[in-house]
C-alpha positions in Angstrom: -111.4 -7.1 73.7 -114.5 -4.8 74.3 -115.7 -2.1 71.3 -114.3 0.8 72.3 -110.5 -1.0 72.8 -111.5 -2.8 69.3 -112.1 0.9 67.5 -109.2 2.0 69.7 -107.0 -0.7 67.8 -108.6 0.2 64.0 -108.1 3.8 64.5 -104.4 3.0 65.7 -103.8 0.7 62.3 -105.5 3.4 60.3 -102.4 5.9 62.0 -100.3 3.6 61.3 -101.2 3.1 57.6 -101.0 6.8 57.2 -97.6 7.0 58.6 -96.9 4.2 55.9 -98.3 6.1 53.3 -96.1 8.9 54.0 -92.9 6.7 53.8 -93.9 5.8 50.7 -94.3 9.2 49.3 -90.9 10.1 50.9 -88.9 7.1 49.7 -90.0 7.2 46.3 -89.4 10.7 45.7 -86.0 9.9 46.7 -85.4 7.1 44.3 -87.6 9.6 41.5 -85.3 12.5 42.3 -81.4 10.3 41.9 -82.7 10.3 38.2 -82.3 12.8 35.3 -86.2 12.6 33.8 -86.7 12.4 31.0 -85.0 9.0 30.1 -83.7 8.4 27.0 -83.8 5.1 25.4 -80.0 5.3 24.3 -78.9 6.6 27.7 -79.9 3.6 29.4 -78.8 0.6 26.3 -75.3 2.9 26.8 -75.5 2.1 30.9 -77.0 -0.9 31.0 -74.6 -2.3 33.1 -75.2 0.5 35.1 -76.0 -1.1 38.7 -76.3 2.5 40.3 -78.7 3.1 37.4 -81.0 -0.4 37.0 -81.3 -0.3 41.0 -82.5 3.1 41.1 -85.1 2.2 38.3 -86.0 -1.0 40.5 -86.5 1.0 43.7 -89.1 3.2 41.6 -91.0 0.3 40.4 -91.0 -0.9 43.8 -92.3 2.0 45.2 -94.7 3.2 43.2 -96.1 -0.1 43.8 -96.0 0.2 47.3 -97.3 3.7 47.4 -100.0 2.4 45.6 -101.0 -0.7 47.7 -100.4 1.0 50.6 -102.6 4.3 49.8 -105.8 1.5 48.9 -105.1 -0.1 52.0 -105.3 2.4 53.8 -108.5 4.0 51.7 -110.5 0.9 52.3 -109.8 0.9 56.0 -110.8 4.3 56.7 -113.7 3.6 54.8 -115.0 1.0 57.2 -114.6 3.4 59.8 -116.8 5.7 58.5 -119.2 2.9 58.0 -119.3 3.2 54.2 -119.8 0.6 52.1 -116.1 -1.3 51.2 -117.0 -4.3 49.7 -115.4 -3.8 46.5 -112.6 -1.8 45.4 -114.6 0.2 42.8 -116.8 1.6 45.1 -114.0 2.8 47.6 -112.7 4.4 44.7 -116.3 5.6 43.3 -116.4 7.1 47.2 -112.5 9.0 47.2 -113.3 10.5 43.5 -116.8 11.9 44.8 -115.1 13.2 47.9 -112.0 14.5 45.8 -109.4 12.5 47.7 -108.8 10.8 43.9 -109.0 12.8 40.7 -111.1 10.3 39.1 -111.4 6.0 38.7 -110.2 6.2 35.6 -106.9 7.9 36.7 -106.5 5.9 39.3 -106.7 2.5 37.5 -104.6 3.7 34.8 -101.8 4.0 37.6 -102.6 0.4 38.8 -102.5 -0.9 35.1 -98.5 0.7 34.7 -97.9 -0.5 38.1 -98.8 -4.4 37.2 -97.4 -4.1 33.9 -93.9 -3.3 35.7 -94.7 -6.3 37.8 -95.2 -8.8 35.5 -93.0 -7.8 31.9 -89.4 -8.1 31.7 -88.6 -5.7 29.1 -85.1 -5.6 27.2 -86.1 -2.8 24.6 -84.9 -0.1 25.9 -87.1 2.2 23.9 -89.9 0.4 26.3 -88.2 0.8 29.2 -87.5 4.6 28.6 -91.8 4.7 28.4 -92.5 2.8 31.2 -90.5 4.6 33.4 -91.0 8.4 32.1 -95.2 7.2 32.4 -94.4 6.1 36.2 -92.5 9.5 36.6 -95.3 11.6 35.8 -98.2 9.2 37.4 -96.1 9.6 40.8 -97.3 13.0 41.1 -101.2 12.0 41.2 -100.3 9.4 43.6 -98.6 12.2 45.5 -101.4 14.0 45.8 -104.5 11.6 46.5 -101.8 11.1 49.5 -102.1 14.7 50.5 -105.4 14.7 50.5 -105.9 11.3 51.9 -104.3 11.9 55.1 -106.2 15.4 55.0 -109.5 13.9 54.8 -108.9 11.6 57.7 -107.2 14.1 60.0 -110.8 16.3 59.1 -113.2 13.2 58.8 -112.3 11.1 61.8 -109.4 13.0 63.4 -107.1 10.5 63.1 -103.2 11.5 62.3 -100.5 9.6 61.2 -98.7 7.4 63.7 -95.6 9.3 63.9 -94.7 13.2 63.0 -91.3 11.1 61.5 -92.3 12.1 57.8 -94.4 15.2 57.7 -92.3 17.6 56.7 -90.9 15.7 54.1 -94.4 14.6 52.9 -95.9 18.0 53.1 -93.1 19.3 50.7 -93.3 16.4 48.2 -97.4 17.1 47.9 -96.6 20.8 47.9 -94.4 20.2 45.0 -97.1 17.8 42.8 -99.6 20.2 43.6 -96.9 22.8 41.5 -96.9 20.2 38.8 -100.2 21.0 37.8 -99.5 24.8 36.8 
């Protein structure tokens, strides 16, 4: 493989990754949007048995996960194409928050530490539960939008799209709509 077909083939993943990104956004606002937010503590002890319920809160964990993964993925990659440094995570994230893809670091691992804690605790207060997933509800939207303007800054920083046109509209009206959370 020469350099050019190489680049070819990492601009190509990076379309890709932004395609992914966009699926994420999409599917978890459908799995964030089956629910009635906020949740109440009682609501879900009363449905606990609820499998309708328990798999829509399992699909939101999920995804919120994935969205995350797959939006640092896809940061560090396009960060290598630029030729910036992407040796660690921090400063790929030091990099998007001076660039204003991210809010800020602190934002963004405060999303990574709800996201791991869903991972790894299996919670049977439901009072807990109710937090956990009311915090992931209103974190979704930052996500939201350092995916906006993600996929912005690489369509304006090394013209690169996303690999398919599959998503966009959804994905431009579920940014459009986290951008409205903020007023």
């Amino acid at each position: 493989m020469n350099a050019s077909s190489l680049l070819e083939h990492e601009r190509r993943h990076l379309a890709e990754l932004l395609e992914a990104v966009q699926r994420c956004v999409y599917f978890l606002d459908a799995a964030d949007s089956s629910l009635t937010w906020p949740l109440e503590p009682a609501t879900l002890e009363r449905f606990k048995k609820d499998k309708t319920l328990f798999g829509a809160l399992a699909a939101i964990n999920e995804r919120f996960a994935k969205l995350q993964d797959t939006l640092g993925a896809s940061m560090r990659h396009a960060l290598v194409l630029l030729g910036e440094p992407a040796d660690t995570f921090l400063k790929i994230l030091a990099f998007y928050e001076k660039v204003g893809v991210i809010g800020s670091i602190d934002e963004w691992q405060t999303c990574r530490a709800a996201r791991n804690l869903a991972a790894h605790t299996y919670e049977t207060d439901y009072a807990a539960i109710a937090e956990h997933f009311n915090t992931v509800h209103l974190m979704r939207s930052m996500l939201y939008r350092a995916a906006g303007k993600f996929v912005t800054y690489c369509q304006t920083e090394l013209d690169i799209q996303p690999g398919s046109k599959d998503f966009t509209p959804e994905f431009t009206a579920v940014i459009q709509r986290a951008g409205q959370d903020d007023t």
